[in-house]
mmCIF file of the N, C-alpha and C atoms, coordinates in Angstrom:
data_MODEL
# 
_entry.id   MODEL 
# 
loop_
_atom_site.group_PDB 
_atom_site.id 
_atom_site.type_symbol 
_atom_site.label_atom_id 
_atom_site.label_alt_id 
_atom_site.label_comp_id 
_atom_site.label_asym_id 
_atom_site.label_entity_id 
_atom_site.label_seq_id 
_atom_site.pdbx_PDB_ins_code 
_atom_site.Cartn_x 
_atom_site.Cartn_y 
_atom_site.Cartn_z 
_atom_site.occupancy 
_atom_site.B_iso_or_equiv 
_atom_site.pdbx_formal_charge 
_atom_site.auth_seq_id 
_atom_site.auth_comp_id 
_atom_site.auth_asym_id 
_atom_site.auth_atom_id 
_atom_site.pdbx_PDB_model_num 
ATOM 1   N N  . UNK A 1 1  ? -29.933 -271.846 34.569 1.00 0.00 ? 1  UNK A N  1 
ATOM 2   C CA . UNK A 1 1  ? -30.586 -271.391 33.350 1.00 0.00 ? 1  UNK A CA 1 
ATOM 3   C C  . UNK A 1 1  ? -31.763 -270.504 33.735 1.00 0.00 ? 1  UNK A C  1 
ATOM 4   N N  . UNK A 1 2  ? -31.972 -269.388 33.323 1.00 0.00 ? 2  UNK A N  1 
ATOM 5   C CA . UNK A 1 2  ? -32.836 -268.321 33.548 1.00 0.00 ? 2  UNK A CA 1 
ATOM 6   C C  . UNK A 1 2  ? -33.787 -268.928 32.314 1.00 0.00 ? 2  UNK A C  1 
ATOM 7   N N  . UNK A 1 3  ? -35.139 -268.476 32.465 1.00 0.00 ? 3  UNK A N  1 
ATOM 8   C CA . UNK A 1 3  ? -36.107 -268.754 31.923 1.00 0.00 ? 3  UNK A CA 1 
ATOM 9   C C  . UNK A 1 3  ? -36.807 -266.996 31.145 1.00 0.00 ? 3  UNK A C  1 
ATOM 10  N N  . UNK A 1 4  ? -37.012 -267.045 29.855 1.00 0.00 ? 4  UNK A N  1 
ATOM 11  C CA . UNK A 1 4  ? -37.270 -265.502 29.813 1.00 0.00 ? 4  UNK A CA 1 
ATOM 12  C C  . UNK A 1 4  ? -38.942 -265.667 28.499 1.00 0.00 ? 4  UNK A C  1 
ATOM 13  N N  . UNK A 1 5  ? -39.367 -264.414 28.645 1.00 0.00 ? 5  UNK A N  1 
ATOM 14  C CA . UNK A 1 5  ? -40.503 -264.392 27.948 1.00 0.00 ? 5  UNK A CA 1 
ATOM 15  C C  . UNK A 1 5  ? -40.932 -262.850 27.274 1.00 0.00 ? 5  UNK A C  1 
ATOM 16  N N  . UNK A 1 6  ? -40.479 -262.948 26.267 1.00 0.00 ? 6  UNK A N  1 
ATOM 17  C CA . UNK A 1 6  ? -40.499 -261.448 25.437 1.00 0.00 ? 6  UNK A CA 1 
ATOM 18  C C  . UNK A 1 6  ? -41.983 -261.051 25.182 1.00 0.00 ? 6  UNK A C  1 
ATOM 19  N N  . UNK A 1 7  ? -42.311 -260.218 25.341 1.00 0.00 ? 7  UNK A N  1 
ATOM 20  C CA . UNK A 1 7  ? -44.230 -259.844 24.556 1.00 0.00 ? 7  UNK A CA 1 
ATOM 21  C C  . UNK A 1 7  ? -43.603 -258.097 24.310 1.00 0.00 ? 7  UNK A C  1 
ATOM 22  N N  . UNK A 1 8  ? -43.918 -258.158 22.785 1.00 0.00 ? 8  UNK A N  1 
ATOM 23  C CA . UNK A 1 8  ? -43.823 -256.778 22.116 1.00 0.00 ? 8  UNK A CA 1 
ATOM 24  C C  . UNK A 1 8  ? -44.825 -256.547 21.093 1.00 0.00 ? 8  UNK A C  1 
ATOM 25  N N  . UNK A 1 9  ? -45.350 -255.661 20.783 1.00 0.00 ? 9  UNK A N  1 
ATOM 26  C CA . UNK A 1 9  ? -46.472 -255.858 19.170 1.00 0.00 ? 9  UNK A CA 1 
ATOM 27  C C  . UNK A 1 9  ? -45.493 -254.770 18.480 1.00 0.00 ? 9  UNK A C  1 
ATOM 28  N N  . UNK A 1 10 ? -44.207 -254.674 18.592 1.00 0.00 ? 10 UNK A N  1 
ATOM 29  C CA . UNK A 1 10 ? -43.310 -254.367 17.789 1.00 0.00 ? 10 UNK A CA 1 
ATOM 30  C C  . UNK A 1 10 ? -42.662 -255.384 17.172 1.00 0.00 ? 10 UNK A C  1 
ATOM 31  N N  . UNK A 1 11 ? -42.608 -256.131 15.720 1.00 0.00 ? 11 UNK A N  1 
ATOM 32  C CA . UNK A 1 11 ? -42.467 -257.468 15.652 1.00 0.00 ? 11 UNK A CA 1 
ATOM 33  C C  . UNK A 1 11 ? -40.659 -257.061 15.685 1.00 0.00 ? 11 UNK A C  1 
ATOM 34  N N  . UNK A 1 12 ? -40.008 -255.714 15.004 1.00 0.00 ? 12 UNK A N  1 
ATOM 35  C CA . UNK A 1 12 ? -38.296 -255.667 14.702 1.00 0.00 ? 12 UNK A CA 1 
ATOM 36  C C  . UNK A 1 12 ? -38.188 -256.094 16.652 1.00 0.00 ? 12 UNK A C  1 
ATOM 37  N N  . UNK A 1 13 ? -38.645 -255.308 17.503 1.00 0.00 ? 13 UNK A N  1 
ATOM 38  C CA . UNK A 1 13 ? -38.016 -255.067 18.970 1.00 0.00 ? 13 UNK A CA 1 
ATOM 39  C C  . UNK A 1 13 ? -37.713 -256.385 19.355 1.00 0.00 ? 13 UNK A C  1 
ATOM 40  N N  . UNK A 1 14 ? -39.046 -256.720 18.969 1.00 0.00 ? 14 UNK A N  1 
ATOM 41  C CA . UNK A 1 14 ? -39.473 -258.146 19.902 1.00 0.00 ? 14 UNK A CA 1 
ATOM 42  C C  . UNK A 1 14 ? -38.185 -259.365 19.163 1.00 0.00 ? 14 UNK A C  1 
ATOM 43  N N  . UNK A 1 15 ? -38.234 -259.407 18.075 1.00 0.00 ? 15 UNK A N  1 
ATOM 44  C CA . UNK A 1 15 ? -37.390 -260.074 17.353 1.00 0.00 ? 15 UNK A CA 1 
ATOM 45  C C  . UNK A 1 15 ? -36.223 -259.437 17.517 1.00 0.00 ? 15 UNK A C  1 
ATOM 46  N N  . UNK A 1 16 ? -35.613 -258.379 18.338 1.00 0.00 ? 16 UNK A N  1 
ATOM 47  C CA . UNK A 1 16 ? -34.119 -258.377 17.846 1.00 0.00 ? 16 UNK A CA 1 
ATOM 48  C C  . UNK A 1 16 ? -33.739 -258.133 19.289 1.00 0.00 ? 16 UNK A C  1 
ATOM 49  N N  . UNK A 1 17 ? -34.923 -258.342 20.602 1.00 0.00 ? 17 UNK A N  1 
ATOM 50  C CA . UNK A 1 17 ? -34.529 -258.817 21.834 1.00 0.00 ? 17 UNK A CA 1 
ATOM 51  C C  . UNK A 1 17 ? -34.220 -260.463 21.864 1.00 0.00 ? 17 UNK A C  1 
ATOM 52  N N  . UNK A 1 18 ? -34.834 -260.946 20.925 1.00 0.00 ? 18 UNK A N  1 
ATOM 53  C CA . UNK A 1 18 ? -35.065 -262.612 20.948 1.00 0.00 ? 18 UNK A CA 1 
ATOM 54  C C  . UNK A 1 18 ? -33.542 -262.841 20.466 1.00 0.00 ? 18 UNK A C  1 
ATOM 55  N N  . UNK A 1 19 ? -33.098 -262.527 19.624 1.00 0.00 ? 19 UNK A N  1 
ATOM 56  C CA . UNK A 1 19 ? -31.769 -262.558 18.789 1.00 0.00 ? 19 UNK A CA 1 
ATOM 57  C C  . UNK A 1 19 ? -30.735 -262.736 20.400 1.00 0.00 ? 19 UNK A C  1 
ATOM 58  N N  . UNK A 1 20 ? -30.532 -261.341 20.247 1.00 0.00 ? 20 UNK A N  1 
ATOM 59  C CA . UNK A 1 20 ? -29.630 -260.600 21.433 1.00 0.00 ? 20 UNK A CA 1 
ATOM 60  C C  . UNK A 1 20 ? -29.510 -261.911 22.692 1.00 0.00 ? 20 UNK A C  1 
ATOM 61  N N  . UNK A 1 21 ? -30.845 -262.074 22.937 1.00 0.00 ? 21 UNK A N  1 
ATOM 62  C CA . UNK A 1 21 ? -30.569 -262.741 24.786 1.00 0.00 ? 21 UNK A CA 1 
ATOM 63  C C  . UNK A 1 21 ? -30.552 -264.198 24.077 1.00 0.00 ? 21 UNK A C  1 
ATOM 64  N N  . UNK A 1 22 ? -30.660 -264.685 22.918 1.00 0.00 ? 22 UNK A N  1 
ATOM 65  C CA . UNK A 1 22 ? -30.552 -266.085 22.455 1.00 0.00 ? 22 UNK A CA 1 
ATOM 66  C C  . UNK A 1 22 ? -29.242 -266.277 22.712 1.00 0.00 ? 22 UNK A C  1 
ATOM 67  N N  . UNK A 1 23 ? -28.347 -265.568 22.518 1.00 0.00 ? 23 UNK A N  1 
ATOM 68  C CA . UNK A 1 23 ? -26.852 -265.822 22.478 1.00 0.00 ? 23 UNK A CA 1 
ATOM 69  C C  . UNK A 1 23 ? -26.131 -265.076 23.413 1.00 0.00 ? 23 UNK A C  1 
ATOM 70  N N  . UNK A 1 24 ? -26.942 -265.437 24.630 1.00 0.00 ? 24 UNK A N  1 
ATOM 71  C CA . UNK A 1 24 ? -26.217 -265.288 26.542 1.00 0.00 ? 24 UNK A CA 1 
ATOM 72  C C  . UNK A 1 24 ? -26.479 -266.608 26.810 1.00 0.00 ? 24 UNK A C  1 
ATOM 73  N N  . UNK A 1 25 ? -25.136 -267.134 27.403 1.00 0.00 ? 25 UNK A N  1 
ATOM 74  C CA . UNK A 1 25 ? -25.016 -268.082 27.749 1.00 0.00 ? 25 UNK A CA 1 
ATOM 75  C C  . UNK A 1 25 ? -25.949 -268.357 29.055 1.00 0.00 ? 25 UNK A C  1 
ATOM 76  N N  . UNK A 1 26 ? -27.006 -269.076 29.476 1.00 0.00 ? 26 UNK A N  1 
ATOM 77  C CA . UNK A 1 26 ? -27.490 -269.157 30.520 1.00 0.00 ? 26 UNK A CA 1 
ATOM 78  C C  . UNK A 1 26 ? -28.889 -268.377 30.442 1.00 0.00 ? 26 UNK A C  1 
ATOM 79  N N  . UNK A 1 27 ? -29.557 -268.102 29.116 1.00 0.00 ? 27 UNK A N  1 
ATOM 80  C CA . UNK A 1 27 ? -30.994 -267.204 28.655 1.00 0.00 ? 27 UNK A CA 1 
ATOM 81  C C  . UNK A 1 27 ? -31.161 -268.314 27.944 1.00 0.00 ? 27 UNK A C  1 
ATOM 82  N N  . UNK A 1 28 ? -32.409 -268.865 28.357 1.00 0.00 ? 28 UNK A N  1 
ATOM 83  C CA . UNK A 1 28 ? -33.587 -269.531 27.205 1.00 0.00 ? 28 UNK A CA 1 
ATOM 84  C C  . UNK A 1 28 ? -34.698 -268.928 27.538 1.00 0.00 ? 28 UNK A C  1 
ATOM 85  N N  . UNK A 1 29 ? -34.851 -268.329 26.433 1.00 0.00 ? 29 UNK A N  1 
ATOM 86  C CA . UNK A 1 29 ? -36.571 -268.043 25.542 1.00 0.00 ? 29 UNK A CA 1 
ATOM 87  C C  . UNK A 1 29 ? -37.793 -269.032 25.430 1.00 0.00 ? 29 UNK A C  1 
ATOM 88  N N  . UNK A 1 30 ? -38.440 -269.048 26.357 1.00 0.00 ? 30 UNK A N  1 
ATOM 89  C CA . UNK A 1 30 ? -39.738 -270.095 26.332 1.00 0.00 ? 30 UNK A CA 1 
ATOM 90  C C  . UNK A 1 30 ? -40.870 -269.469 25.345 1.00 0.00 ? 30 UNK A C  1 
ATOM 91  N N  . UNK A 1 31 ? -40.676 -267.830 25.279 1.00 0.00 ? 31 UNK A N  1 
ATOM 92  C CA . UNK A 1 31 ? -41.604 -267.476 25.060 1.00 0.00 ? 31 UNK A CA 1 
ATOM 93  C C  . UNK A 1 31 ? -41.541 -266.054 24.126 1.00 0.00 ? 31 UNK A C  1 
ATOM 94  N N  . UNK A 1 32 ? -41.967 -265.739 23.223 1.00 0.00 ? 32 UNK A N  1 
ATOM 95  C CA . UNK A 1 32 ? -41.811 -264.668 22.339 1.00 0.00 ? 32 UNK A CA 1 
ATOM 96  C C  . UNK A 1 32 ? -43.120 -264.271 21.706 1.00 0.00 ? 32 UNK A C  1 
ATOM 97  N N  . UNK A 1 33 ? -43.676 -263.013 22.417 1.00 0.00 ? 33 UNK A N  1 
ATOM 98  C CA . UNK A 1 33 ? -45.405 -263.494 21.616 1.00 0.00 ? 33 UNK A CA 1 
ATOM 99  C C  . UNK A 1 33 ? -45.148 -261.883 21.106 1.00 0.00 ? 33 UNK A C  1 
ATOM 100 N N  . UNK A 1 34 ? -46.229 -261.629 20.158 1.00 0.00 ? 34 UNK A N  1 
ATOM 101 C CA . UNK A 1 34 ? -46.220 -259.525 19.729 1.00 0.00 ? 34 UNK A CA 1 
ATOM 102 C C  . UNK A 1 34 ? -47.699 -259.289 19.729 1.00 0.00 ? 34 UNK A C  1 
ATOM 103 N N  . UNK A 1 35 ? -48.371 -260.097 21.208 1.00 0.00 ? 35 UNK A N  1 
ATOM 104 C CA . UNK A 1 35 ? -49.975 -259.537 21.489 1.00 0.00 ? 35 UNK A CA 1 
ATOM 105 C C  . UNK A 1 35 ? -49.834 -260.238 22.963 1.00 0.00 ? 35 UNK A C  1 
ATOM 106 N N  . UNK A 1 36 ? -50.416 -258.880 23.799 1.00 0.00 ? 36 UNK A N  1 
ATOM 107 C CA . UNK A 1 36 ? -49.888 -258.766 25.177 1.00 0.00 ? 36 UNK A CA 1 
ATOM 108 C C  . UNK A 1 36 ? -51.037 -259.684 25.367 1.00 0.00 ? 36 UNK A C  1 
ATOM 109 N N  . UNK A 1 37 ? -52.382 -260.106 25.030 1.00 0.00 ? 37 UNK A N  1 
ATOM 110 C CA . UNK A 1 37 ? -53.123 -261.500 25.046 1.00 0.00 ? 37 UNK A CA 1 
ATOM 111 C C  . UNK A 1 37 ? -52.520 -262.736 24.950 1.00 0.00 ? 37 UNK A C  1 
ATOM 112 N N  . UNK A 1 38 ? -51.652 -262.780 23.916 1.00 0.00 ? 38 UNK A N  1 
ATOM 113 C CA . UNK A 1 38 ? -50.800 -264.387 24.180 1.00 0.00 ? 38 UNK A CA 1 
ATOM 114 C C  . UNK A 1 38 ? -50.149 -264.940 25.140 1.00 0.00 ? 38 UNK A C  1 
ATOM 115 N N  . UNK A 1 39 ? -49.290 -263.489 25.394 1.00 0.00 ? 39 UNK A N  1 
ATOM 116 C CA . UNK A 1 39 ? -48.057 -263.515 26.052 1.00 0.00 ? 39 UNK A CA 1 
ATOM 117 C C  . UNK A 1 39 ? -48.780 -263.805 27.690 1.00 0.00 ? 39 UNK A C  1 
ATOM 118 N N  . UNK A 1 40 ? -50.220 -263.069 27.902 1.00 0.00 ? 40 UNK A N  1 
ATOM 119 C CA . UNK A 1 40 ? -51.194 -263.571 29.519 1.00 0.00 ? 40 UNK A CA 1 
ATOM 120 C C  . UNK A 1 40 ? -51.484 -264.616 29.337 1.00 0.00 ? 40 UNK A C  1 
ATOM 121 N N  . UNK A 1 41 ? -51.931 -265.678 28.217 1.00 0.00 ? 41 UNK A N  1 
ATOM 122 C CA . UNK A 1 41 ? -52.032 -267.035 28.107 1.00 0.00 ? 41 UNK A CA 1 
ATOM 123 C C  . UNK A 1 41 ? -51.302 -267.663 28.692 1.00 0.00 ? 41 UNK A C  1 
ATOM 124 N N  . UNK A 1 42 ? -50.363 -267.703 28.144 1.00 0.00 ? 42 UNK A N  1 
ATOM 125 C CA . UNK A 1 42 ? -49.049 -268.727 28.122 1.00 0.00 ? 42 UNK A CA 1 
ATOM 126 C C  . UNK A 1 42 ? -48.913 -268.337 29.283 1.00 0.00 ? 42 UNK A C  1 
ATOM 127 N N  . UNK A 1 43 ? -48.482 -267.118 29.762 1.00 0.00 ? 43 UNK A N  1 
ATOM 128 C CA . UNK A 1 43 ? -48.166 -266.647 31.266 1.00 0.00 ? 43 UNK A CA 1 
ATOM 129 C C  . UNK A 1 43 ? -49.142 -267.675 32.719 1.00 0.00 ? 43 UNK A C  1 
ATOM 130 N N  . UNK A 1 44 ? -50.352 -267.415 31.977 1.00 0.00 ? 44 UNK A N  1 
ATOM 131 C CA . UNK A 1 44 ? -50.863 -268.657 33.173 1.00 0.00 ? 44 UNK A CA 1 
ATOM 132 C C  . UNK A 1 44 ? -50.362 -269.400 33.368 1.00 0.00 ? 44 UNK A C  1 
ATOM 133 N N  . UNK A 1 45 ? -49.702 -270.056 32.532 1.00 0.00 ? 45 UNK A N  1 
ATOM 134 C CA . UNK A 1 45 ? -49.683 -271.873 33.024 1.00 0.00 ? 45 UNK A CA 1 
ATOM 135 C C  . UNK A 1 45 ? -48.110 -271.903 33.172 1.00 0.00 ? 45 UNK A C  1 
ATOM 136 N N  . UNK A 1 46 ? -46.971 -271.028 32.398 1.00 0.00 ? 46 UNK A N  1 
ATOM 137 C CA . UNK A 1 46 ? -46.048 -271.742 32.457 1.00 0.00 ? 46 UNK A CA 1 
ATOM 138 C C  . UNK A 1 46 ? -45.233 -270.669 33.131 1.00 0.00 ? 46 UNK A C  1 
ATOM 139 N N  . UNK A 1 47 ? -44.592 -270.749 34.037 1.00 0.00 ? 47 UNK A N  1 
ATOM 140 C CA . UNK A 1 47 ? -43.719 -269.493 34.687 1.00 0.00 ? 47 UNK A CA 1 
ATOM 141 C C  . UNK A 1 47 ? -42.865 -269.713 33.998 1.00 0.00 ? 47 UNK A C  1 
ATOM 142 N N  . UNK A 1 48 ? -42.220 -268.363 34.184 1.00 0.00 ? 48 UNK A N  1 
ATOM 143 C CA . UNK A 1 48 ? -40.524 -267.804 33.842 1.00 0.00 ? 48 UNK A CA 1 
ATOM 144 C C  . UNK A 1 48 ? -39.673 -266.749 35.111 1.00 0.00 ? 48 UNK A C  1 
ATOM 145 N N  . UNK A 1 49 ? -38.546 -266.988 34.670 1.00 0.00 ? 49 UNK A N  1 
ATOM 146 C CA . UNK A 1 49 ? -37.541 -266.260 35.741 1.00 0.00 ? 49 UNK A CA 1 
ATOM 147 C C  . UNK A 1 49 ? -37.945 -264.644 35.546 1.00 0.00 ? 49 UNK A C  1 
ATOM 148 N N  . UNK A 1 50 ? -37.719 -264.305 34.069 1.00 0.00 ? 50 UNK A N  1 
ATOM 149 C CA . UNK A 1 50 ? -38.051 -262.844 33.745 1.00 0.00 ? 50 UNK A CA 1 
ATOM 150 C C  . UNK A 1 50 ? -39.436 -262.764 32.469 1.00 0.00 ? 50 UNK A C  1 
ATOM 151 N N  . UNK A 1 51 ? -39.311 -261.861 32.585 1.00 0.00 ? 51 UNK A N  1 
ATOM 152 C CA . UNK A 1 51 ? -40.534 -260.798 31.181 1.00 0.00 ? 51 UNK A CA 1 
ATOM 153 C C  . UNK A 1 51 ? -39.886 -259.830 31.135 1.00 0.00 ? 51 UNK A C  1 
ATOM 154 N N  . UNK A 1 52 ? -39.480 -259.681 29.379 1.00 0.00 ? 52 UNK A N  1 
ATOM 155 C CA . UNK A 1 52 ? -39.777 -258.114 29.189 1.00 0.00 ? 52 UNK A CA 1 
ATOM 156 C C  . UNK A 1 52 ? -40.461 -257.873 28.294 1.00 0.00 ? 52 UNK A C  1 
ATOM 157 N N  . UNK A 1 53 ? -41.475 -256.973 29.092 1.00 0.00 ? 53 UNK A N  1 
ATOM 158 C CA . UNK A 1 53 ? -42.770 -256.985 28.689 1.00 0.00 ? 53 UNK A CA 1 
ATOM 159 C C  . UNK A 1 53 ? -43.184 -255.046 28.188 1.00 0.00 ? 53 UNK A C  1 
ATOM 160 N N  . UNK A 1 54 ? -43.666 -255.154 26.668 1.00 0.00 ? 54 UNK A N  1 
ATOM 161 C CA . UNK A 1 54 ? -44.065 -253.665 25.860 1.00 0.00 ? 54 UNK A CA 1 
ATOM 162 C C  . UNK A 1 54 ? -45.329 -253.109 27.146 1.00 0.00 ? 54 UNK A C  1 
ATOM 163 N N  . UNK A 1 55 ? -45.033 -251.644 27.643 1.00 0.00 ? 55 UNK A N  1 
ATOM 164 C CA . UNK A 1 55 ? -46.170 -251.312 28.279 1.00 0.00 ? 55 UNK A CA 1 
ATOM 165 C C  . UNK A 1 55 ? -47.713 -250.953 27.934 1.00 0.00 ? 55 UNK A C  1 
ATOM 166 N N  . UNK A 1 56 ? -47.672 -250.775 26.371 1.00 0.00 ? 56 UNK A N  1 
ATOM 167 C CA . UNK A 1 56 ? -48.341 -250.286 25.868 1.00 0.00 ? 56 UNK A CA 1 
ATOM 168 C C  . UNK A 1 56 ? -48.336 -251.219 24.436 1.00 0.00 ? 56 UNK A C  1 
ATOM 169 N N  . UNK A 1 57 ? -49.250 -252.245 24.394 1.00 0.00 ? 57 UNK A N  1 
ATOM 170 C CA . UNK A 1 57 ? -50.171 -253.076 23.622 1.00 0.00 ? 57 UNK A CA 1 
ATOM 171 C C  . UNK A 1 57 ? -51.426 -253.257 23.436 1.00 0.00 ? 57 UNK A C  1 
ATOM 172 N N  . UNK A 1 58 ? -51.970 -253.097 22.342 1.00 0.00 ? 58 UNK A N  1 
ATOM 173 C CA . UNK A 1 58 ? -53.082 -253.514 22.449 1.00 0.00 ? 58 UNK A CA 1 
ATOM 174 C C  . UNK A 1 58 ? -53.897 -254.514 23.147 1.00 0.00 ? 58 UNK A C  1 
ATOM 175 N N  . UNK A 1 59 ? -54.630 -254.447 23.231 1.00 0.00 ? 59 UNK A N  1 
ATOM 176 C CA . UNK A 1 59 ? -55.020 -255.887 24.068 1.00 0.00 ? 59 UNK A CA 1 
ATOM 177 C C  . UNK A 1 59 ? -54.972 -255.600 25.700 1.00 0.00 ? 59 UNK A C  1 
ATOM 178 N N  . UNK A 1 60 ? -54.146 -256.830 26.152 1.00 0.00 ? 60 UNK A N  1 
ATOM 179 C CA . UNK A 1 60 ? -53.759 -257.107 27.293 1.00 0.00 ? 60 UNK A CA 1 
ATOM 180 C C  . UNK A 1 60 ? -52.423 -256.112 27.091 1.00 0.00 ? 60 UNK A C  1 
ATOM 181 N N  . UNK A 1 61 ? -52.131 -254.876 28.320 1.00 0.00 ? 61 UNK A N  1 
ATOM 182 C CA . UNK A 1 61 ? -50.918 -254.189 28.167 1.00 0.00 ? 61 UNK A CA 1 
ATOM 183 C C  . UNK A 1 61 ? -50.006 -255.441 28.883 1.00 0.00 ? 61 UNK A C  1 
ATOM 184 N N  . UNK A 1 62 ? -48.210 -254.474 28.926 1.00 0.00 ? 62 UNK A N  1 
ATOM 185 C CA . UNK A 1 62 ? -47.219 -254.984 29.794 1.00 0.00 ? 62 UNK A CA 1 
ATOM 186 C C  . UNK A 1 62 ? -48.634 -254.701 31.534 1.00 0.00 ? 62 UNK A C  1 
ATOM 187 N N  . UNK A 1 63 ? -48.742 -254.014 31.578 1.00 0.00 ? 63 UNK A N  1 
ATOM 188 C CA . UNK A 1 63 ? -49.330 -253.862 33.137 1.00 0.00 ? 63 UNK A CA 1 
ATOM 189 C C  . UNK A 1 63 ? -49.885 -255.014 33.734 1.00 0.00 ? 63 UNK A C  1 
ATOM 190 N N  . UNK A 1 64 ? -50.724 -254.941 32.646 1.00 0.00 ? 64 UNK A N  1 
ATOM 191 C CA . UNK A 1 64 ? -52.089 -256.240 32.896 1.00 0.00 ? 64 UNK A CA 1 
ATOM 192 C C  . UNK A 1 64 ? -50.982 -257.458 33.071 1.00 0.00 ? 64 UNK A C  1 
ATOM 193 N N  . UNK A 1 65 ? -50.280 -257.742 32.461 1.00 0.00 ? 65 UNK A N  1 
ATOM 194 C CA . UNK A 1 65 ? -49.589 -258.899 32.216 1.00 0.00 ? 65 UNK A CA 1 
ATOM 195 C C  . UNK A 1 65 ? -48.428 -259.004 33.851 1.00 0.00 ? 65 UNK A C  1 
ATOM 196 N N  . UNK A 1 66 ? -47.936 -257.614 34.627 1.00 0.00 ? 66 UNK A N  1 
ATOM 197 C CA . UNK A 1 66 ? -47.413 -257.595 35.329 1.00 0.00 ? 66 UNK A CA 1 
ATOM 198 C C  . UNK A 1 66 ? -48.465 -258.054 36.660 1.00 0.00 ? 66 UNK A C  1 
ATOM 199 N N  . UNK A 1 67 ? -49.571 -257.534 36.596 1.00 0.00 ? 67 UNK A N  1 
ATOM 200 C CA . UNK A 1 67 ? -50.486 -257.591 37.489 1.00 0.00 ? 67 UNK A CA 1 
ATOM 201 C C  . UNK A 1 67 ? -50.415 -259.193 37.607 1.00 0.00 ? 67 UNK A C  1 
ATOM 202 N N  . UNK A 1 68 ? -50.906 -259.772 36.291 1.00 0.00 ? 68 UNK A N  1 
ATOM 203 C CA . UNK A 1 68 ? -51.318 -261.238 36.584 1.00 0.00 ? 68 UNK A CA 1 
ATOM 204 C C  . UNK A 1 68 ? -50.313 -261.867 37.058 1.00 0.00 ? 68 UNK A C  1 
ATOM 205 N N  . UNK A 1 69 ? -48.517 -261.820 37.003 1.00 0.00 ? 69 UNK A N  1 
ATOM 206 C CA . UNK A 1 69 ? -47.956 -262.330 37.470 1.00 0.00 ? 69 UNK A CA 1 
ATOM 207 C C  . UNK A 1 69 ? -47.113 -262.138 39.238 1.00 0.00 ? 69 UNK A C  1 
ATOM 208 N N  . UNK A 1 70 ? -47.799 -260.908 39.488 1.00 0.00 ? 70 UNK A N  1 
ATOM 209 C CA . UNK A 1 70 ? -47.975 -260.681 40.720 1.00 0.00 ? 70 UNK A CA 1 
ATOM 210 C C  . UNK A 1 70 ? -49.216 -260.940 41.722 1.00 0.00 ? 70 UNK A C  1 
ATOM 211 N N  . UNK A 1 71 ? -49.904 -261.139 41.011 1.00 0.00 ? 71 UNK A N  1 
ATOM 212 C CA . UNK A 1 71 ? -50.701 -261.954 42.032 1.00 0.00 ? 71 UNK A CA 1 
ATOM 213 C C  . UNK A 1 71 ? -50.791 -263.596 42.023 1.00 0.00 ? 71 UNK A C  1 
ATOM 214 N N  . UNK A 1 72 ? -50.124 -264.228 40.728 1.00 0.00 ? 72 UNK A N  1 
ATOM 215 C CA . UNK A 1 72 ? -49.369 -265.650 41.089 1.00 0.00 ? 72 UNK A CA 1 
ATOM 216 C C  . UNK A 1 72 ? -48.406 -265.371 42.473 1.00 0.00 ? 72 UNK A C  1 
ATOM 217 N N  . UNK A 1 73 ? -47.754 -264.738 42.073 1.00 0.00 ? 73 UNK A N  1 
ATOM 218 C CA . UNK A 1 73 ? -46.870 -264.564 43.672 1.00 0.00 ? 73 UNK A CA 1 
ATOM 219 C C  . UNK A 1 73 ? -45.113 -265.828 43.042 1.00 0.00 ? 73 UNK A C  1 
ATOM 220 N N  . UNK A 1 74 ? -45.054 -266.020 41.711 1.00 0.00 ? 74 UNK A N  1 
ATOM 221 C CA . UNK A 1 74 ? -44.371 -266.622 41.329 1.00 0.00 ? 74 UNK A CA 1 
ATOM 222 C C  . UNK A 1 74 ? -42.731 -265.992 41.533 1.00 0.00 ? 74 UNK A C  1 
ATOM 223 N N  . UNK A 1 75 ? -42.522 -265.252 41.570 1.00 0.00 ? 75 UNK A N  1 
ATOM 224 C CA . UNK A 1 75 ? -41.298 -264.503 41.830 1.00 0.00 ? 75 UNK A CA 1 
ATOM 225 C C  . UNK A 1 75 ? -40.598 -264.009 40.535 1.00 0.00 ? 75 UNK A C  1 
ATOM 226 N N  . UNK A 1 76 ? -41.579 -264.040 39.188 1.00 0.00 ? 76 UNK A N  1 
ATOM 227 C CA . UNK A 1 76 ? -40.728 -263.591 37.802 1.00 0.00 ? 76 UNK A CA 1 
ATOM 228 C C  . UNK A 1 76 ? -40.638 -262.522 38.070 1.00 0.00 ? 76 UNK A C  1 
ATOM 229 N N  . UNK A 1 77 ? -39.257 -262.015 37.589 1.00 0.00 ? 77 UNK A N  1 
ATOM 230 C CA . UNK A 1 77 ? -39.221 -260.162 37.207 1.00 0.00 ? 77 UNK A CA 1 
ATOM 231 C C  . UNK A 1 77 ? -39.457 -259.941 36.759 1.00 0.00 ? 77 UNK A C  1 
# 
């Protein structure tokens, strides 16, 4: 089971990636946030296999959010 974590402040994208990978056999969604701040919250504490993560959010971007999970050193994509 792959572990996945959507962050979009597009609420249709974000919601109609959540749809889509809900119904692959072997994708669970821990995480679905549409403020690249939540999505670094949650990101602290709880890893995932993947992110796909909006580059350009207010807030905390996809970057920031890539950064923080590269210097966990956790191995998410």
């Amino acid at each position: 089971m792959y572990t996945v974590v959507l962050a979009d402040d597009e609420h249709l994208i974000c919601d109609s990636m959540a749809q889509i990978l809900s119904s692959v056999p072997g994708i669970q969604i821990i995480g679905q946030f549409y403020t690249g701040h939540e999505a670094y919250e949650f990101l602290s504490g709880h890893p995932a296999d993947l992110c796909l993560l909006d580059i350009s959010m207010p807030g905390k971007s996809g970057l920031d959010i890539a950064e923080l999970l590269h210097r966990q050193n956790r191995g998410t994509q």
